[in-house]
FIMIKE-429785 format. One record per residue (C-alpha): x, y, z. Coordinates in Angstrom, 2 decimals. Layout:
# FIMIKE-429785
    east   north      up
       X       Y       Z
...
//
This chain:
# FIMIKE-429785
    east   north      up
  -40.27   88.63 -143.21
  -43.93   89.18 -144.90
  -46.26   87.59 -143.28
  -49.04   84.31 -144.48
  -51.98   85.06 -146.26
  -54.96   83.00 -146.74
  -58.44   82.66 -145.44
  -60.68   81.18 -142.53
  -63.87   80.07 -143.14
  -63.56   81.65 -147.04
  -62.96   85.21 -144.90
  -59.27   86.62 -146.75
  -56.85   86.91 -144.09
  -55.62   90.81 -144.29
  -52.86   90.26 -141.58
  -51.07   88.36 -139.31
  -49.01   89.56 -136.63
  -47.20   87.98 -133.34
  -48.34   89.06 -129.66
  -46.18   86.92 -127.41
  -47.06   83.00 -128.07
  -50.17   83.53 -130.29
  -50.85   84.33 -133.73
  -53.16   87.55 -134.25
  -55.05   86.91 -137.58
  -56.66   89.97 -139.27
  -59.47   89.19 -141.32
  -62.51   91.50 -143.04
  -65.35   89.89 -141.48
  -66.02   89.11 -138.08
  -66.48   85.46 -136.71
  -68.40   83.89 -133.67
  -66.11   83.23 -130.93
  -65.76   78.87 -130.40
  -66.49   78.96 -134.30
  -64.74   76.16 -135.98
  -63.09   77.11 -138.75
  -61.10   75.69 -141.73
  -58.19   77.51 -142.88
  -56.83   77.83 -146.16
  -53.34   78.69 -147.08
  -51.96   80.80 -149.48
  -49.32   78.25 -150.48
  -47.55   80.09 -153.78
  -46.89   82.80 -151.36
  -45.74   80.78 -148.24
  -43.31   78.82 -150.29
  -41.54   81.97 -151.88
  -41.12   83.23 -149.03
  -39.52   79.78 -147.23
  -37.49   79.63 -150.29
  -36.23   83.26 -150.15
  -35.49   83.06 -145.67
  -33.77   79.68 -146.00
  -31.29   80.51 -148.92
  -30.89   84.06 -147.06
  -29.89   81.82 -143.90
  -27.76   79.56 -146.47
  -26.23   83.30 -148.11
  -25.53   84.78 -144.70
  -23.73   81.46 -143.18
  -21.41   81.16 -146.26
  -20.49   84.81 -146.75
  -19.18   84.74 -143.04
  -17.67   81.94 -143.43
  -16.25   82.09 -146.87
  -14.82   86.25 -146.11
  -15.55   87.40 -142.62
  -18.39   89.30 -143.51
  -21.11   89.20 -140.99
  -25.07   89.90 -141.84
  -26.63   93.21 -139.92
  -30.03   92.65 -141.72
  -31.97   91.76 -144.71
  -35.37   92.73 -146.67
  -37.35   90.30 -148.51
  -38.88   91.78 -151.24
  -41.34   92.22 -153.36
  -39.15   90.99 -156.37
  -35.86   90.36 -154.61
  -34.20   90.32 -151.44
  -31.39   91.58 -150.26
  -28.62   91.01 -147.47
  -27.02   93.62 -145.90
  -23.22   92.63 -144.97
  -20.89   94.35 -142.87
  -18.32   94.99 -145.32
  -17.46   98.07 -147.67
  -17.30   95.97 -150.99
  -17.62   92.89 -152.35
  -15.57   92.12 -155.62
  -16.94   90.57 -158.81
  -14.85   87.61 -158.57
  -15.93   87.13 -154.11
  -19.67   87.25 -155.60
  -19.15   84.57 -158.26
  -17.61   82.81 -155.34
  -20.25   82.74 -153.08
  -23.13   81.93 -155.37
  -20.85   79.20 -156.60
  -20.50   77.76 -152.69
  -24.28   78.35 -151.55
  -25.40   76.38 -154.90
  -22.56   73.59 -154.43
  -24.28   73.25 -150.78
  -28.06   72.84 -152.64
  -27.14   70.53 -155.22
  -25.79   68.40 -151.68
  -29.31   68.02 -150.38
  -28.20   68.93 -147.09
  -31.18   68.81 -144.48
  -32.89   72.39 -142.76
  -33.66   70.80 -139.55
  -36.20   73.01 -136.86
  -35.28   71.81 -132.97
  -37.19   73.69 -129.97
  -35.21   74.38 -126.78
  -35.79   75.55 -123.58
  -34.91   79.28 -123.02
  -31.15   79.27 -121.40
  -30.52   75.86 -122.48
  -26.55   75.51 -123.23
  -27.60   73.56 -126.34
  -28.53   77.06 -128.02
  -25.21   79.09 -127.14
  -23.42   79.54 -130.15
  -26.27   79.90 -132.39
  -26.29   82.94 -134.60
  -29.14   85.12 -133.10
  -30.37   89.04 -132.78
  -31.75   88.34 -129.22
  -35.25   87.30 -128.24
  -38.24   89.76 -128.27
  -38.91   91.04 -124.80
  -42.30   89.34 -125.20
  -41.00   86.04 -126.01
  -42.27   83.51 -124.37
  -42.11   79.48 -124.25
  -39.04   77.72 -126.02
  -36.56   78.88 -128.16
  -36.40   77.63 -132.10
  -33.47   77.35 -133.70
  -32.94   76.55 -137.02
  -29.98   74.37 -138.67
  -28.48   74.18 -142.00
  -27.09   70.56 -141.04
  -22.95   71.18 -141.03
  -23.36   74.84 -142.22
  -25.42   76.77 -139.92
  -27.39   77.35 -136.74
  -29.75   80.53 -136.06
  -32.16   81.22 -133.55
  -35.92   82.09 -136.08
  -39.43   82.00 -136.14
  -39.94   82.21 -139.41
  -40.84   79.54 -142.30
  -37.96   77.16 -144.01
  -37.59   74.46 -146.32
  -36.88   71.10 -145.08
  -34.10   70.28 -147.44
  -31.18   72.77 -149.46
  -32.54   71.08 -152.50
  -35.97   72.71 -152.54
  -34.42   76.14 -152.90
  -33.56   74.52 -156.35
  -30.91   77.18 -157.44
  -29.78   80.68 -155.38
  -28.56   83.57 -158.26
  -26.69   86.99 -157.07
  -27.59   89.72 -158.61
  -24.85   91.29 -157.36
  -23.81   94.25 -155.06
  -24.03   97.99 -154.25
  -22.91  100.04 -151.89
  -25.35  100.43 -148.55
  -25.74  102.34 -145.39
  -22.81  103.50 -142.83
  -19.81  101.53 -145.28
  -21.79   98.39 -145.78
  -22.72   96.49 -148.76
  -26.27   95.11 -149.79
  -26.26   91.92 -151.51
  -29.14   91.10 -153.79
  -30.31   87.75 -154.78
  -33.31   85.21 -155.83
  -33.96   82.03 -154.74
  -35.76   79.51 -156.46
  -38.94   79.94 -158.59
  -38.20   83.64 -158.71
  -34.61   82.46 -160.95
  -37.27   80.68 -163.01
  -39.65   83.74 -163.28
  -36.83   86.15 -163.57
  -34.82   84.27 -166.14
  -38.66   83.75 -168.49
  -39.36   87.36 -167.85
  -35.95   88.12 -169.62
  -36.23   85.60 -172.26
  -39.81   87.18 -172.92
  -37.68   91.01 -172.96
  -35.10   89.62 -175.33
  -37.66   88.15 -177.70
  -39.35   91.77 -177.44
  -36.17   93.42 -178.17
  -34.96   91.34 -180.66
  -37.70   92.19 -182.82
  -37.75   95.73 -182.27
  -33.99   96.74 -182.72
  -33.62   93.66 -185.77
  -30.74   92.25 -184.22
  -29.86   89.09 -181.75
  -29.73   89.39 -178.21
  -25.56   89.72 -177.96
  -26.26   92.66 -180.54
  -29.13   94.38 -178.40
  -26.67   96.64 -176.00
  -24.98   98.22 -178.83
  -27.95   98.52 -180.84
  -29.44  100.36 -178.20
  -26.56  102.59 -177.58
  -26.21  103.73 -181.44
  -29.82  104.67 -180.93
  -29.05  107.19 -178.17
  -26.76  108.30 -180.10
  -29.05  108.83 -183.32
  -31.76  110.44 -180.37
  -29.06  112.38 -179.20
  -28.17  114.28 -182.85
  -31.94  114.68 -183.44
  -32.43  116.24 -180.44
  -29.64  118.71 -181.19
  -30.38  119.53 -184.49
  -34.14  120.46 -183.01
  -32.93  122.77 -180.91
  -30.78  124.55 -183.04
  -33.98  124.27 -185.81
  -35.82  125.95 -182.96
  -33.10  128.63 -182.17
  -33.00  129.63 -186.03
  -36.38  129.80 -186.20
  -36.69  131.86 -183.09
  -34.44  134.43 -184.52
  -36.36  134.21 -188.06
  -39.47  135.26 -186.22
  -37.96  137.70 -184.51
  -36.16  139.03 -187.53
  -39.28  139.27 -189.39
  -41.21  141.07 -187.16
  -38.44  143.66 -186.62
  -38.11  144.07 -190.51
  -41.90  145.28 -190.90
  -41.91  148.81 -190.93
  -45.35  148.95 -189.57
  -44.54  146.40 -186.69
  -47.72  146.92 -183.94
  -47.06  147.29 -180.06
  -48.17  144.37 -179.27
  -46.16  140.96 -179.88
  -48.14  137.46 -180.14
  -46.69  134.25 -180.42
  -47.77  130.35 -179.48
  -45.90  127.31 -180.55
  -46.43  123.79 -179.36
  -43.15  122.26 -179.79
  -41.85  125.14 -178.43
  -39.71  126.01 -174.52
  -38.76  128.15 -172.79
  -35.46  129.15 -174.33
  -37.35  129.77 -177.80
  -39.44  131.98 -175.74
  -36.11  133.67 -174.44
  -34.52  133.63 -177.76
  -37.44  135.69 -179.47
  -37.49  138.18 -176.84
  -33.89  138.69 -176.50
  -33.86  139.52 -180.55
  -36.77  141.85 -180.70
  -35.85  143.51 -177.48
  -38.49  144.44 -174.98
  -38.17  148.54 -175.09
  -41.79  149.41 -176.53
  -42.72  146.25 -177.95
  -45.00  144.18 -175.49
  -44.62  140.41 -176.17
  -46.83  137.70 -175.16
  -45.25  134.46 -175.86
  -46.20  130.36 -175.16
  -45.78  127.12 -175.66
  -47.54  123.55 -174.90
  -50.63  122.18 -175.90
  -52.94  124.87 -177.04
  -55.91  123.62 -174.92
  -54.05  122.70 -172.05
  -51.29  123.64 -169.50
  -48.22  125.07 -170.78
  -45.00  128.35 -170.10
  -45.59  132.00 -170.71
  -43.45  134.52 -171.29
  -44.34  138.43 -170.62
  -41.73  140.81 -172.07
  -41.71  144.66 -172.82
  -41.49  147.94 -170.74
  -40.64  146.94 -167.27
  -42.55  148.81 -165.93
  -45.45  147.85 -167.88
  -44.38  143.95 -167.31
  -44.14  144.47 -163.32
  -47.95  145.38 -163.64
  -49.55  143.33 -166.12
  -47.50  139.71 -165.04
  -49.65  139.40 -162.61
  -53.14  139.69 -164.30
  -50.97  137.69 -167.34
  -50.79  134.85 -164.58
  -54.42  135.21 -163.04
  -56.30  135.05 -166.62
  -53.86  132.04 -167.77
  -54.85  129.99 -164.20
  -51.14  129.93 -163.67
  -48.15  131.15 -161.85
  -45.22  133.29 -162.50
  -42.44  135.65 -160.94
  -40.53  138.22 -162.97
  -38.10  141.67 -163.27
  -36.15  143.62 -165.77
  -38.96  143.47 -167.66
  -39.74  139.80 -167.68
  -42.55  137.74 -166.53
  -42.66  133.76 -166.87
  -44.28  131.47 -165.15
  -46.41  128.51 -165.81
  -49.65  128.64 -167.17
  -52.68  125.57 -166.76
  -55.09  126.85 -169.54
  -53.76  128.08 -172.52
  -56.73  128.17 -173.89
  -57.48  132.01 -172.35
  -54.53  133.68 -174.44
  -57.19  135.43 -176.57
  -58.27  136.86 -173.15
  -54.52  138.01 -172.09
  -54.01  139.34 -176.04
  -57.55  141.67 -175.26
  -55.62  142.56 -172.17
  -52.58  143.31 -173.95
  -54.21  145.63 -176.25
  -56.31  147.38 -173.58
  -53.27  148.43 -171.90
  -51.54  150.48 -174.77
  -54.67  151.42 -176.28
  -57.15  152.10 -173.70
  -60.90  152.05 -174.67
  -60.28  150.75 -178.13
  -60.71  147.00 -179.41
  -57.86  144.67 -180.60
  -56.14  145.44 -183.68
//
């Protein structure tokens, strides 16, 4: 369980942690020792949390006794919580169950009572409990959902069922070691959750021009629609991969060195060009991304011309690649030096002359 924030004498309080009976409190400013102080508590906070550890108390009591299934640990959460059970599965119809029982039981107003025993008193057997810390001392707490539950904590509760105000299950998933987690809210988080989604559905209702029972499938013909557009890119960019490549092989007086940069382009176009000019005297120096940015290269020609100039391709481009057969690809972070790798290009079949 998080722990309180707050602050002493107007000094935040980072931390607080247990050693044995006292309460360590972290805090970013030294004070005087005998100092009186005045301490402030982060209340929002505190009650969340007491709202979220009793109806996790009121969850774990009621799924044991509603189906067996016992409780091997829980999280509190940022945004949720959630109870781990010792059970493979839960079914739809056992979840709508339980929330049904643990709200039936806060709509009762049934009293969270705190009592403090003496260690080995026979009043505590009986009481759900993980053990005692082997620092513990002093007397034990337990705390009691009045006809529901008893479990030996230290931690902070409501007073009554009725301030948890409502419990809702999210439902379940599948956990560690054949066990199922169990996620819920508890009170002012239902109310935060369920504004956040009316907030979302407002959002989305204006957005896809339909009402909320209408925004699933609206959504899903979308994807759809996405899906066909991104299909009819790609075979766009295949044809026009080949139309490059068609037209360069066409020109009679085609050069020996091959430059190409696209934007919108990948790796496959890049593929797709050099696997329809072929690579056995043209050299081919082929990217894609944003022109003044980071971005794929693709060396292809002579292999052994590729096995020595992929490298240098790589160095000049800021980038890193890997290559055979007479390819070389890698990534590159500064497209912006092709210029410098097309100079290169041309120095290598034509050494001591200038780019064509």
């Amino acid at each position: 369980m998080p722990d309180d924030r707050g602050t002493i004498n107007g000094i935040p309080v980072l931390r607080v942690t247990r050693q044995g009976p006292d309460a360590l409190h972290f805090i970013q400013a030294p004070l005087e020792p005998d100092t009186e102080v005045q301490l402030a508590l982060d209340w929002e906070r505190r009650f969340d949390h007491m709202q979220q550890h009793s109806g996790q108390h009121l969850i774990t009591a009621v799924a044991d006794q509603m189906f067996g299934c016992k409780t091997t640990s829980w999280e509190l959460g940022h945004q949720q919580s959630t109870v781990e059970l010792d059970t493979p599965s839960l079914t739809a119809d056992q979840v709508a169950a339980l929330e049904e029982s643990v709200n039936e039981k806060i709509r009762a107003r049934i009293p969270v009572v705190v009592r403090h025993l003496a260690e080995g008193d026979a009043e505590g057997d009986g009481v759900r409990s993980r053990g005692l810390p082997d620092d513990h001392s002093g007397p034990v707490r337990i705390v009691s959902i009045e006809g529901v539950d008893a479990n030996m904590c230290c931690g902070t509760h409501v007073s009554n069922l009725s301030d948890l105000q409502v419990i809702k299950l999210l439902g379940s998933e599948k956990g560690k070691k054949n066990k199922t987690n169990l996620i819920f809210l508890a009170g002012n988080r239902v109310l935060k959750s369920l504004a956040q989604s009316h907030t979302t559905g407002k959002a989305l209702t204006s957005l896809l021009k339909s009402g909320p029972e209408e925004h699933v499938e609206a959504v899903r013909r979308l994807q759809n629609s996405l899906k066909q557009l991104q299909k009819n890119g790609l075979n766009l960019q295949r044809d026009l991969a080949v139309l490059i490549a068609q037209q360069f092989k066409s020109n009679p007086a085609r050069e020996p060195v091959f430059v190409l940069h696209r934007k919108d382009g990948d790796s496959e176009f890049m593929n797709i060009v050099a696997n329809e000019i072929g690579t056995g005297e043209t050299l081919l120096f082929l990217s894609v991304g944003d022109e003044k940015a980071a971005g794929l290269f693709l060396l292809a020609g002579p292999p052994q011309a590729v096995e020595k100039l992929g490298p240098r391709v790589a160095e000049l481009l800021e980038g890193k690649g890997a290559g055979k057969g007479g390819r070389y690809q890698g990534k590159a972070s500064r497209l912006g030096r092709r210029e410098a790798v097309k100079a290169l290009l041309w120095e290598f079949v034509n050494p001591g002359s200038s780019e064509q």
